[in-house]
C-alpha positions as CSV (number, residue, x, y, z in Angstrom):
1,X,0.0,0.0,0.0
2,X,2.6,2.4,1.2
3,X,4.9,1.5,-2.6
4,X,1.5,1.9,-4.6
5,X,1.0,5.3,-2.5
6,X,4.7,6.5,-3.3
7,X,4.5,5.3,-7.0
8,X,1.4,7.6,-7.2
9,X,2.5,10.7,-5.5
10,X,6.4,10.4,-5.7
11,X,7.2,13.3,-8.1
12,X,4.3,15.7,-6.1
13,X,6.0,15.0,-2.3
14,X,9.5,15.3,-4.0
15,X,8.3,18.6,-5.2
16,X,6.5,20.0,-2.1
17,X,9.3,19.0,-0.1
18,X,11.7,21.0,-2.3
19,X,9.3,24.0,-1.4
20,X,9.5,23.3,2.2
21,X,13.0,23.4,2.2
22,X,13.4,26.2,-0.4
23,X,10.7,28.4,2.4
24,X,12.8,27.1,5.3
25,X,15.8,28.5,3.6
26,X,14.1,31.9,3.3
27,X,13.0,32.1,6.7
28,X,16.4,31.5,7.7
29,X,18.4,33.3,5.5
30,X,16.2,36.5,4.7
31,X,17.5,38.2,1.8
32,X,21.1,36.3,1.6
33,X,19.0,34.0,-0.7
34,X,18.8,36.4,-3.3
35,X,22.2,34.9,-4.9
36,X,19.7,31.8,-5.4
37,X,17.3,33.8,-7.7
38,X,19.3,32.9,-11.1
39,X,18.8,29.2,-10.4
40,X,15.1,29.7,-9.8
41,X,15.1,31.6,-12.9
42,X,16.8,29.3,-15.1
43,X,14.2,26.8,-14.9
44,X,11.5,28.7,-15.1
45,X,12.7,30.5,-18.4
46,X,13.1,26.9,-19.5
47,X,9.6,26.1,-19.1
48,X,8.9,29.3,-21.1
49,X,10.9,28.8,-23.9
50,X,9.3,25.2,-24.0
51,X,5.5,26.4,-23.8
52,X,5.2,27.5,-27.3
53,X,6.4,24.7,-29.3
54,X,4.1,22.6,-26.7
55,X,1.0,24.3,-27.6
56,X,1.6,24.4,-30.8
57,X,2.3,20.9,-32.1
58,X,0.2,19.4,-29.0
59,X,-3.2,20.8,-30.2
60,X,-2.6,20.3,-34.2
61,X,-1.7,17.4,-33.6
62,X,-4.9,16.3,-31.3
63,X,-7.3,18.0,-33.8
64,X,-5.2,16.5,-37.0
65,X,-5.4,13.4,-35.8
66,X,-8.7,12.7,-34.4
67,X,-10.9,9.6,-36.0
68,X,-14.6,8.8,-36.8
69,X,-15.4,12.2,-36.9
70,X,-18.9,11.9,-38.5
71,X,-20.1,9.4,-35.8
72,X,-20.2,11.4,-33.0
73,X,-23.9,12.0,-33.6
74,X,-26.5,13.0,-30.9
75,X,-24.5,11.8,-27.9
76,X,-21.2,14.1,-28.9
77,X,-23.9,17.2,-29.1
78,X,-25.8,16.4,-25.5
79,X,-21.9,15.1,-24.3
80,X,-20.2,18.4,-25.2
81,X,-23.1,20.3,-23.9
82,X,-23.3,18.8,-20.4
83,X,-19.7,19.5,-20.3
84,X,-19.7,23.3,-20.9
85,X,-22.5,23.6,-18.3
86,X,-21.3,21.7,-15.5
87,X,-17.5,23.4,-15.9
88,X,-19.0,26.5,-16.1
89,X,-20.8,26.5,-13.3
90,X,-18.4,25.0,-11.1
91,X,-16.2,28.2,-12.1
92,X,-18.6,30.4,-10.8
93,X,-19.3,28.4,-7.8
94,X,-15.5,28.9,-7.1
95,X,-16.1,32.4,-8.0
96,X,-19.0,33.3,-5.7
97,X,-16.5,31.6,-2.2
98,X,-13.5,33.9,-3.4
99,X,-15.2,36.7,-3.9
100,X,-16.1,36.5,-0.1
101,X,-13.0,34.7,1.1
102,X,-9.7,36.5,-0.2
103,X,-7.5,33.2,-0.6
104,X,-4.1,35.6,0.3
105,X,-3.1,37.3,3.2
106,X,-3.7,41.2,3.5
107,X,0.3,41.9,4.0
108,X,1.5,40.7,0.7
109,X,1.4,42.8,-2.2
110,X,3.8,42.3,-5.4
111,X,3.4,45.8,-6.3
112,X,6.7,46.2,-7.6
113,X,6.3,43.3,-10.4
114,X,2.5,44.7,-11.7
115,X,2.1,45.0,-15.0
116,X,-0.5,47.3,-17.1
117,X,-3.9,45.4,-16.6
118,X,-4.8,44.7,-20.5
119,X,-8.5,46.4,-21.0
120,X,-10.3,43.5,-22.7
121,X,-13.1,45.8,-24.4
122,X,-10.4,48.0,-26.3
123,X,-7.8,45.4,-26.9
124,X,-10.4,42.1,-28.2
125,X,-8.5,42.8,-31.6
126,X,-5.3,42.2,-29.7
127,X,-6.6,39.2,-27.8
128,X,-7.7,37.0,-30.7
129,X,-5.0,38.1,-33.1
130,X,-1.7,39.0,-33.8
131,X,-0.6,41.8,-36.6
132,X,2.6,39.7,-37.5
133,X,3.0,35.6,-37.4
134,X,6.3,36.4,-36.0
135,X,4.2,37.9,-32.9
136,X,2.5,34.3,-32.4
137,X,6.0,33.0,-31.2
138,X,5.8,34.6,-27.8
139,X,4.4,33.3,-24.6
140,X,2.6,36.8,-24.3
141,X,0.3,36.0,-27.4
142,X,-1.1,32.3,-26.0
143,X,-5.0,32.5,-27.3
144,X,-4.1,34.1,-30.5
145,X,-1.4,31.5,-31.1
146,X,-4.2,28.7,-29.8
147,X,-6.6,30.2,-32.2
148,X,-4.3,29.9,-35.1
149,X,-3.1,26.0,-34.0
150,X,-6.9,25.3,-33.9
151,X,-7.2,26.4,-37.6
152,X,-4.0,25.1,-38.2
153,X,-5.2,21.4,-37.0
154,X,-8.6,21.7,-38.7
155,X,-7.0,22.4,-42.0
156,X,-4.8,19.3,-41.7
157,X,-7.4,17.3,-41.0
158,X,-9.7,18.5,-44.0
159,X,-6.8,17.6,-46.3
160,X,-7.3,14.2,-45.1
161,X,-5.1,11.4,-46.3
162,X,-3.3,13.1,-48.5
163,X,-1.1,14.6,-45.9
164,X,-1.1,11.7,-43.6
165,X,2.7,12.6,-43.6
166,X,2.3,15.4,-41.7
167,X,-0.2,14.3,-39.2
168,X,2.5,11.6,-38.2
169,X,4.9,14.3,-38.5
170,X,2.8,16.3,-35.9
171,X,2.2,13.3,-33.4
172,X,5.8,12.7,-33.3
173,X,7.3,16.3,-32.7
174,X,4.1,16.4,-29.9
175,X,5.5,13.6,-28.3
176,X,9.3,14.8,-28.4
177,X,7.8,18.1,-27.1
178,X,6.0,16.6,-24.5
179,X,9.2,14.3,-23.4
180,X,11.5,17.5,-23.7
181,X,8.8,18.6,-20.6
182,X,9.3,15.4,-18.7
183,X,13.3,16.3,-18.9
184,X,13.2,19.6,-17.8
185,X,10.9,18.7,-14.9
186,X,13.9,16.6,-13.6
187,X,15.0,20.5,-12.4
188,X,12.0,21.2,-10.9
189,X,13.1,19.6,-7.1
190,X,16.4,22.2,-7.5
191,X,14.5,25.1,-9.4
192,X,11.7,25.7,-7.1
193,X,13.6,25.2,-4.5
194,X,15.8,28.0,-5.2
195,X,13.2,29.9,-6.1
196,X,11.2,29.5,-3.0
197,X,14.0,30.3,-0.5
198,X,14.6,33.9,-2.5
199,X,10.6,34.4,-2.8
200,X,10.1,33.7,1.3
201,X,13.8,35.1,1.8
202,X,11.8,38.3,0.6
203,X,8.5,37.9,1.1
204,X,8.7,35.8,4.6
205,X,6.1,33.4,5.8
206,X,3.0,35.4,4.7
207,X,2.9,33.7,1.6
208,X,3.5,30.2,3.2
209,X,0.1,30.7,5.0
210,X,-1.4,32.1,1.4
211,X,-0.8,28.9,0.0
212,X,-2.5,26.8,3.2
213,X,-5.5,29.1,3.4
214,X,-5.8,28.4,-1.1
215,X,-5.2,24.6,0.2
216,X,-8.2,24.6,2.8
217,X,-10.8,27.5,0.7
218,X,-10.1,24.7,-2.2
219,X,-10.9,21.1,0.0
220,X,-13.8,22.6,1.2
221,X,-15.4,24.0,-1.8
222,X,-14.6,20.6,-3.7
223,X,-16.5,18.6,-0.8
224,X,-19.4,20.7,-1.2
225,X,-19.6,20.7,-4.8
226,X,-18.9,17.3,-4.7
227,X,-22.0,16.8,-2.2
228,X,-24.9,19.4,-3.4
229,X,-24.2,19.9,-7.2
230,X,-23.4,15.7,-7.7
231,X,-26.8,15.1,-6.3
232,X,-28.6,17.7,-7.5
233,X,-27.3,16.4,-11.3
234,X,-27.9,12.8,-10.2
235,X,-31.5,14.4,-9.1
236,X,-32.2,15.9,-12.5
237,X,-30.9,12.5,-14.6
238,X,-32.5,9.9,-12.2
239,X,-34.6,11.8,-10.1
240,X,-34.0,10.1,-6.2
241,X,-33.5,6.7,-7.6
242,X,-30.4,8.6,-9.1
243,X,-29.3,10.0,-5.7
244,X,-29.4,6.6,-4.2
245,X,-27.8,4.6,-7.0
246,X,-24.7,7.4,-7.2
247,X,-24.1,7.3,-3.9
248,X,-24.0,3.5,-3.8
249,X,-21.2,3.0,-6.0
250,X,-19.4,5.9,-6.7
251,X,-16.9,5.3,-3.9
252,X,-15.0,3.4,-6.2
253,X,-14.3,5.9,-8.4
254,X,-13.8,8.5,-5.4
255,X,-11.0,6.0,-3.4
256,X,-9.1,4.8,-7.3
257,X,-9.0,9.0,-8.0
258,X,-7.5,9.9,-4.5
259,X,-5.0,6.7,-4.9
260,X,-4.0,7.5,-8.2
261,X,-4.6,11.2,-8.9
262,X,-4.9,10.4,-12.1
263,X,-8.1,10.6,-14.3
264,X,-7.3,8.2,-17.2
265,X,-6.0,5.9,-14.2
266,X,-9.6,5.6,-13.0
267,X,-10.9,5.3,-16.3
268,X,-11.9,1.5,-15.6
269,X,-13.6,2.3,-11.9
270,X,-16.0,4.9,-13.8
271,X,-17.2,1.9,-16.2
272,X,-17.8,-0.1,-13.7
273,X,-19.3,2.1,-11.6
274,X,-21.0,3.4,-14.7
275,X,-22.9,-0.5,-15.5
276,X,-23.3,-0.6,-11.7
277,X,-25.5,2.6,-12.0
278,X,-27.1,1.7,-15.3
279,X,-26.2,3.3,-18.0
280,X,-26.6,3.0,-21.2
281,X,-23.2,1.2,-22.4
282,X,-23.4,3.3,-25.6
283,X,-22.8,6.2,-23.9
284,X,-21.2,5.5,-21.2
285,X,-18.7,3.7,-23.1
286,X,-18.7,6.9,-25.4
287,X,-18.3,9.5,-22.7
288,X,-16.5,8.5,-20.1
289,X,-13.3,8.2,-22.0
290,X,-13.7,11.5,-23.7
291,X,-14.5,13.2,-20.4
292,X,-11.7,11.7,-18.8
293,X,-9.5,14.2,-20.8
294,X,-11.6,16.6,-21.4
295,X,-14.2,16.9,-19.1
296,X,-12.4,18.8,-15.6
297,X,-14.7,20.4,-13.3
298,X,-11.8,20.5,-10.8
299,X,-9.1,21.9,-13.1
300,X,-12.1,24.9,-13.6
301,X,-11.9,25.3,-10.1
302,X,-8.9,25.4,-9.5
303,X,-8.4,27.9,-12.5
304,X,-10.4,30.8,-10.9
305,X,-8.5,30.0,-7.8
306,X,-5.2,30.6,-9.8
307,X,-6.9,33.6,-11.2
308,X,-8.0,35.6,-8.0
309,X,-5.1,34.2,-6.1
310,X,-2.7,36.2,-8.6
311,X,-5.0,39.2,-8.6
312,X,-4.6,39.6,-4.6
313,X,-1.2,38.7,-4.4
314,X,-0.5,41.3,-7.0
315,X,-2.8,43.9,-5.2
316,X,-5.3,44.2,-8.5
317,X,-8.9,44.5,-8.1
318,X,-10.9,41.4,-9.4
319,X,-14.6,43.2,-9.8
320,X,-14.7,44.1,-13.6
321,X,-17.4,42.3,-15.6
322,X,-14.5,42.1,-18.3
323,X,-11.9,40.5,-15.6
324,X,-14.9,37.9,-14.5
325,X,-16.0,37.1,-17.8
326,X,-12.6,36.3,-19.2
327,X,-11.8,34.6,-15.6
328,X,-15.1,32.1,-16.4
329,X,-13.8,31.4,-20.6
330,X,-10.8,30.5,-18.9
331,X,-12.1,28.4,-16.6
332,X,-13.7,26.2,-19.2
333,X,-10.5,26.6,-21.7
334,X,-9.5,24.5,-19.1
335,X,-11.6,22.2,-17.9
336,X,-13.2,21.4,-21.7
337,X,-10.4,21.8,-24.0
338,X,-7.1,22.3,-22.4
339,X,-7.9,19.0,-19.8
340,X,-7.3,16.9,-23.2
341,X,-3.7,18.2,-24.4
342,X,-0.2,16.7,-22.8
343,X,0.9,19.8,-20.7
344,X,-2.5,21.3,-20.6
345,X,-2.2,22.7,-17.3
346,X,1.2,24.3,-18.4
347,X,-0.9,26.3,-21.2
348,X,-3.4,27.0,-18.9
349,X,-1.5,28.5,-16.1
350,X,0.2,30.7,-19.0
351,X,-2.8,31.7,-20.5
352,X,-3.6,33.3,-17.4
353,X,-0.4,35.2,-16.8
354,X,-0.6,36.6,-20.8
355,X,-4.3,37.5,-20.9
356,X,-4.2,39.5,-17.7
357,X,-0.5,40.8,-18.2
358,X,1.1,39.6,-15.0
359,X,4.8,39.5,-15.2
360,X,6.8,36.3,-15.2
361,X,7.1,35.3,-11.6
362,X,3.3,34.8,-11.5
363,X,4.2,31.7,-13.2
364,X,5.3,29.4,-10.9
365,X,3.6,30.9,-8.2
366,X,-0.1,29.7,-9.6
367,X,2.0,26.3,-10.8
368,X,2.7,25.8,-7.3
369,X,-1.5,26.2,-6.4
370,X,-2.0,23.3,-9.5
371,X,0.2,21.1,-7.5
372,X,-1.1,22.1,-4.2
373,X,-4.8,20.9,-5.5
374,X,-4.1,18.4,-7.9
375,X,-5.7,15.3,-5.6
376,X,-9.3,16.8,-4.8
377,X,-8.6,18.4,-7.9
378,X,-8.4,14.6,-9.9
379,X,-11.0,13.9,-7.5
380,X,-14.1,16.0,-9.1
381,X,-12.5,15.3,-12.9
382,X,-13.3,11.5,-12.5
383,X,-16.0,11.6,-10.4
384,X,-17.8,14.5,-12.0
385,X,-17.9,12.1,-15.2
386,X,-20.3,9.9,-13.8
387,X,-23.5,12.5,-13.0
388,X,-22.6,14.1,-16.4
389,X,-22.9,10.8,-18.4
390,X,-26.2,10.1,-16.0
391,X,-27.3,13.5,-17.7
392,X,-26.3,12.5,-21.5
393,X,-28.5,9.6,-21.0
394,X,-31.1,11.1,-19.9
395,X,-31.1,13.9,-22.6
396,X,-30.5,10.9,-25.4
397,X,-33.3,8.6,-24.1
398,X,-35.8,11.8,-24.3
């Protein structure tokens, strides 16, 4: 038990304990860490040089290559409608608790790093597009360079076979991309721990306790979503034979998501749990795989966490209908679309930083929130699965 829990969580415990000893070396040191700083850096302008490449090849490649597109039928169209909804509004049930709650401690302010808020209703030209394809190279253009991939993708795939060359060609350089992640991860342990110890070194413990109040604001609003809005779906599919059959076997799926923290991991769990329940096979059989990449109520969660988190840490005010509305496409970027992608919550996270301007150390500092809630997190992506596909059968059967 203890090897299959190690196996699991290795690489996250390796990496919050780099952060514990990173902070403990800030406390203790103050600002002698500074001479640290260009070893934090160095990995983290690794991961940004990496991040456009990623997106690029990652998404082409997914939308190049994707099969039986003409026999998606009814249950793609109720599938990918359920999906929107239910991210959506677990975003703005996050968004309701952190607009009361303020996830970071009053005393920190990164003043001195904040960068010209981008004012969404002048600059939507800006957002979308770029004036020069050159511009689509920089981690400071990321949904005009996602729009472009996108078209990019669809175009390859209209070609069809006769550029099966380069839809190969796209898979592999994904995959080489995507490995090139995996080896500069290895400097994560060493990077974020340098970068820690010169953040708390200058900072101090404030931002230690940030990161436990995000930690407990996020537990608590995953158990209650998990409790009211899984019933009241349940409710609406099954009426209270649902509520009764859901909560009789989804435990399987609850324990295998917590063990693994991984969604494709507890792929097999969900159809059982799925036949246990009742479903029809065609679509759970259907749905359950898709929405185990890209169906993530928890990653849209923890997305407007990310979000406000940066905005108070940065001392910006997060009460603009354009800030909120962008905060909630985000949100289900990322639980609908980005979920499905290798490195998705890399994109994600720098989608965030580019669309709202914030200067390159926001990066790792949301990164570290990703880690922080990645097991409740997995939690609601697998488990969530299982009311939505209750849903898509009920809409199908009607």
């Amino acid at each position: 038990m203890l090897y299959k829990f190690w196996k699991n969580y290795r690489f996250p415990i390796i990496l919050f304990i780099s952060i514990i000893i990173g902070s403990l070396l800030g406390l203790v040191l103050g600002d002698k860490t500074s001479y640290l700083e260009p070893i934090g850096n160095i990995f983290i302008n690794l991961l940004f040089i990496v991040v456009v490449p990623l997106v690029f090849f990652s998404i082409s490649s997914s939308i190049a290559n994707i099969k039986n597109i003409n026999k998606l039928g009814k249950i793609f169209k109720y599938m990918l409608f359920v999906f929107v909804i239910t991210s959506l509004i677990s975003a703005v049930f996050m968004l309701l608790i952190l607009l009361f709650i303020n996830p970071v401690s009053n005393s920190i302010n990164f003043t001195e790093y904040t960068e010209q808020s981008i004012n969404i209703g002048s600059n939507i030209v800006n957002m979308f597009t770029t004036s020069e394809f050159y511009l689509l190279l920089s981690k400071s253009n990321m949904l005009p360079l996602i729009i472009f991939t996108i078209l990019f993708g669809l175009s390859v795939r209209l070609c069809g076979d006769s550029v099966e060359s380069i839809k190969k060609g796209l898979d592999s350089l994904t995959k080489v991309m995507y490995k090139m992640v995996n080896i500069i991860m290895y400097l994560a342990p060493i990077g974020l721990m340098a970068y820690f110890a010169n953040l708390i070194g200058t900072y101090g413990p404030e931002l230690i306790g940030s990161y436990a109040k995000s930690f407990i604001i996020y537990l608590v609003a995953a158990l209650l979503y998990y409790i009211f809005f899984y019933s009241l779906y349940v409710y609406l599919a099954y009426r209270r034979k649902g509520i009764k059959l859901f909560y009789k076997n989804i435990l399987l799926s609850t324990i295998t998501s917590l063990g693994t923290c991984s969604s494709l991991a507890s792929l097999p769990a969900n159809i059982t749990v799925a036949d246990q329940i009742g479903i029809d096979k065609e679509v759970s059989r259907f749905s359950l795989p898709i929405g185990a990449t890209i169906h993530m109520e928890g990653s849209s969660m923890a997305s407007i966490l990310k979000i406000v988190f940066l905005f108070s840490i940065f001392g910006r005010s997060f009460n603009g209908v354009g800030d909120i509305l962008l905060a909630l496409l985000i949100a289900v970027l990322s639980g609908v679309v980005m979920s499905g992608i290798p490195g998705g919550g890399l994109i994600g996270e720098m989608l965030i930083v580019s669309l709202y301007g914030f200067p390159s150390v926001a990066f790792p500092i949301i990164s570290t929130i990703g880690w922080l809630v990645d097991s409740p997190g997995t939690c609601l992506n697998v488990v969530g699965d299982i009311p939505s596909a209750m849903m898509i059968n009920r809409l199908v059967e009607k």
